[in-house]
C-alpha positions in Angstrom: -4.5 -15.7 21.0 -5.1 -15.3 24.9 -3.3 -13.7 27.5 -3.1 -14.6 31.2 -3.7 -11.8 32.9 -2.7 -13.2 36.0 1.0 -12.2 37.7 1.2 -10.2 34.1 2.2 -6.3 33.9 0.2 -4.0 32.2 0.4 -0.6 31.6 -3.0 2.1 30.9 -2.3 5.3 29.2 -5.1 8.2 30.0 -4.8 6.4 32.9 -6.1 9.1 35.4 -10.2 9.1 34.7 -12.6 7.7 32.9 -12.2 4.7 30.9 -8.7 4.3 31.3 -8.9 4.5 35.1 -11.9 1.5 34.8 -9.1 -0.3 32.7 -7.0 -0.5 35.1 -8.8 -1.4 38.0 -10.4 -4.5 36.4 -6.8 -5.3 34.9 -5.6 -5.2 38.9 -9.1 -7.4 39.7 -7.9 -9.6 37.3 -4.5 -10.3 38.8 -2.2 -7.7 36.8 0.2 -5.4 38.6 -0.5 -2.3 36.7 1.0 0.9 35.8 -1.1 3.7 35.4 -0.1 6.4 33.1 -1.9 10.1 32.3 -0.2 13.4 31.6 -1.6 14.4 34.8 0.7 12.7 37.3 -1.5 13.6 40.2 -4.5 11.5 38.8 -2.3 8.8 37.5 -0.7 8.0 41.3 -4.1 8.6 42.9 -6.2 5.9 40.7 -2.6 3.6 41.0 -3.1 3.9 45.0 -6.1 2.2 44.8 -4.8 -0.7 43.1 -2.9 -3.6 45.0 0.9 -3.0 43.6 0.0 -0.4 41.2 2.4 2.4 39.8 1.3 6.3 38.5 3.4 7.7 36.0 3.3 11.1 34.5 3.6 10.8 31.0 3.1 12.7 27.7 2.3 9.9 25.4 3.0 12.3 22.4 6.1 12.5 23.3 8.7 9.0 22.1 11.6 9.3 24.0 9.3 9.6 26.9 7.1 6.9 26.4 10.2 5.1 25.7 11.6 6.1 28.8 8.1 4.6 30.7 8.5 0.9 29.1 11.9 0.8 30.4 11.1 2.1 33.6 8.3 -0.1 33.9 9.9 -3.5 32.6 12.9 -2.7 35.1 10.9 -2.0 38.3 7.9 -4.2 37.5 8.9 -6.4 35.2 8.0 -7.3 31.1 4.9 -5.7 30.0 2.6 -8.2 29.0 -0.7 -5.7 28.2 -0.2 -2.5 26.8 -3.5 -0.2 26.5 -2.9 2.8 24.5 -6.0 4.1 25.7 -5.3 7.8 26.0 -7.7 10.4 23.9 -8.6 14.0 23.8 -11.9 15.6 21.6 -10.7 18.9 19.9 -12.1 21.1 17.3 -15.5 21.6 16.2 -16.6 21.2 12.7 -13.5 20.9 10.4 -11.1 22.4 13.8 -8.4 24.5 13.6 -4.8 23.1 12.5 -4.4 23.0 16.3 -7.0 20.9 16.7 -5.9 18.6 14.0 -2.1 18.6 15.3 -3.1 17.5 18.9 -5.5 15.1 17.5 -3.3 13.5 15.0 -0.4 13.1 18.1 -3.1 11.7 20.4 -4.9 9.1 18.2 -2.2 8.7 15.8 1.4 8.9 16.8 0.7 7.6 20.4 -0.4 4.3 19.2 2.9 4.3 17.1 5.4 5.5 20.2 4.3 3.1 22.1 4.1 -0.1 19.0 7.7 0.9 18.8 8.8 0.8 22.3 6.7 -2.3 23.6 6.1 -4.5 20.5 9.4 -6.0 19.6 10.0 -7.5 23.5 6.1 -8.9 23.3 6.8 -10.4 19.5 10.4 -11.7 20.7 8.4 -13.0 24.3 5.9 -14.7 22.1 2.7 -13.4 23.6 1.6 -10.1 24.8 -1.6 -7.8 24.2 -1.6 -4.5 22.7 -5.0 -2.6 22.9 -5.6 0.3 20.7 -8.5 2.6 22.0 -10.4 3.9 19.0 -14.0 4.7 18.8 -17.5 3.6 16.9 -16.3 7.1 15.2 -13.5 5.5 13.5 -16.0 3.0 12.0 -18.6 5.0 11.4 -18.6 8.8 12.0 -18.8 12.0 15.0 -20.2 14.3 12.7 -19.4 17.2 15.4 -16.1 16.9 14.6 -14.0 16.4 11.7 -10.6 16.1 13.9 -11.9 13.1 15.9 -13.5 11.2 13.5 -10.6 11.4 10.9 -7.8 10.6 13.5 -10.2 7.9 15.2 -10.4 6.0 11.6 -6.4 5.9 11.9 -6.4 4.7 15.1 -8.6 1.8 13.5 -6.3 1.3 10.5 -3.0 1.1 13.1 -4.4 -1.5 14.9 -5.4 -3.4 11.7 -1.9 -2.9 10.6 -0.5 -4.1 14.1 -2.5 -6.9 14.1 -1.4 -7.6 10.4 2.2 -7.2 11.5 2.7 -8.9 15.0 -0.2 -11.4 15.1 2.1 -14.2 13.6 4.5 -13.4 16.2 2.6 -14.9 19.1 0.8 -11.1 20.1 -2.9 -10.1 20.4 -4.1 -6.9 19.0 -7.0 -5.5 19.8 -9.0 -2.6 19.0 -11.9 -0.8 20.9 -14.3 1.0 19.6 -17.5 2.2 22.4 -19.9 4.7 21.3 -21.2 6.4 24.1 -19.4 6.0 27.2 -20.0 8.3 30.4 -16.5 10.0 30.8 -14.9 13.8 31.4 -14.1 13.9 28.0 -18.1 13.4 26.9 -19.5 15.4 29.3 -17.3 18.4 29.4 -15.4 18.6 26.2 -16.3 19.9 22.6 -17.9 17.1 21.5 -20.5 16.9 24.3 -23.2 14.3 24.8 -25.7 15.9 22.3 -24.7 13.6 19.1 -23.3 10.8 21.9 -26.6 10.4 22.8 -29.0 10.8 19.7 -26.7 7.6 18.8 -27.9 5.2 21.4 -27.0 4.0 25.0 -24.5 5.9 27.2 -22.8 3.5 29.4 -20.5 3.0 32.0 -16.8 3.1 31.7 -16.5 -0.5 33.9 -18.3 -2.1 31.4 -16.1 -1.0 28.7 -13.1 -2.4 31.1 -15.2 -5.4 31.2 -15.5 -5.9 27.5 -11.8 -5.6 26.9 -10.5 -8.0 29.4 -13.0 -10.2 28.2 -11.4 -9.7 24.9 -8.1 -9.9 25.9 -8.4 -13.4 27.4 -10.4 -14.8 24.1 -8.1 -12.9 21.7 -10.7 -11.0 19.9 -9.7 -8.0 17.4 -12.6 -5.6 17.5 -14.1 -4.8 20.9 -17.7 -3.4 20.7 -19.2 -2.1 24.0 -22.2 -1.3 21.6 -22.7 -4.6 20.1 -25.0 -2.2 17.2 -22.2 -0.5 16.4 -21.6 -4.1 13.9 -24.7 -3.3 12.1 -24.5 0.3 11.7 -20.9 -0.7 10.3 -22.5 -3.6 7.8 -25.3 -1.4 6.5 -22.3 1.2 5.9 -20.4 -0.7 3.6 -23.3 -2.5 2.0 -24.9 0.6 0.8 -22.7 3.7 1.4 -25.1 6.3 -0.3 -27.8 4.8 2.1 -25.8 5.2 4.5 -25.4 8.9 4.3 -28.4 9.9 3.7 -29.2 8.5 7.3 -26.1 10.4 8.6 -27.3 13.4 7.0 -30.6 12.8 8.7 -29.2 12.1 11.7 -26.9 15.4 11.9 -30.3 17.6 10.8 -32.3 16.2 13.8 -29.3 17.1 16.3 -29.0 20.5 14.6 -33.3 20.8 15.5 -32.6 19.4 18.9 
């Protein structure tokens, strides 16, 4: 299922920097009037000025009646959403965290997704057509050893996509998933999980190829985006021999410790 993207409305959580702010210029390249969202409303409204009808709204995706709130806001002023990226993502706790780390993480990777399925799904489904793009990670396929909290609540973000997918796909709406290993943002370079592990893992890249990947995606209907087209093999040679598998992790995590 494709979407035009064309005259459409889309809306970009985490909105304000990195990947989310490559989103949604290359949405607004690509024809879409766009609404940038961020809890920062400051860096939402600047990266929306640089866009041709853009929006900034400050938003606590976390928080349902609020993100409510935004898709009515949105559909009134701009018009019916017809791309939805629920892109927004934070990297707390090292090793297994703190229940802190695991509370934010959970309402980030988890819950977000789900606030905003429930607020924007239902007019896409009764619309017939619409895209919903779930930002995960390679880490919710395969693994961020350096932290427990990410890696656990990435691998839901995977599963509520599949679900979503499941779900709304018969109901004329693409979901899609992304998953990028290394990508050069503020949350790599300067948050807990750092870019030691990011890059003993392969290539760091570019957060406008990422937005190039998913629009890419959105117009040919494909489920699982990967940015690091390897990421599908380390994922086969996962589930074809598990053990294997973690002995190289294991490996993997000893040469980082060294490094």
């Amino acid at each position: 299922m494709s979407v035009e993207l064309a005259g459409n409305v889309a809306v970009v959580t985490g909105g304000g920097s990195g990947i989310g702010a490559a989103l949604a210029a290359r949405l607004a390249a690509a024809g879409a009037a766009v609404a940038v969202v961020d809890l920062d409303a400051g860096k939402a409204e600047a990266v929306a000025a640089t866009l041709p009808g853009g929006a900034g709204f400050g938003v606590d995706v976390t928080d349902p009646v609020a993100v409510t709130a935004l898709v009515e806001r949105v559909s009134q002023e701009m018009g019916p959403i017809g791309v939805y990226c629920s892109n927004a993502g934070i990297g707390a706790g090292q090793g297994l965290g703190e229940d802190e780390d695991w509370e934010r993480s959970w309402a980030v990777h988890g819950m977000a997704h789900i606030h905003a399925a429930r607020a924007v799904l239902p007019g896409m489904a009764e619309r017939g057509s619409g895209a919903f793009v779930v930002t995960a990670s390679a880490a919710g396929l395969l693994a961020m050893m350096q932290s427990a909290p990410y890696t656990v609540t990435k691998h839901a973000s995977v599963a509520i996509a599949e679900w979503l997918s499941i779900t709304y796909g018969g109901d004329g709406v693409n979901v899609l998933c992304l998953c990028p290993q290394g990508v050069r943002t503020p949350m790599v370079s300067a948050s807990v999980l750092g870019e030691t592990e990011v890059a003993a893992s392969g290539e760091i890249i570019e957060p406008a190829k990422v937005a190039d990947d998913v629009v890419a995606a959105i117009v040919s209907g494909t489920f699982l985006i990967l940015p690091h087209p390897e990421v599908h093999e380390y994922e086969k040679g996962k589930v074809a021999d598990r053990d294997r598998w973690l002995a190289v992790m294991r490996k993997l995590r000893a040469r980082i410790a060294a490094s």
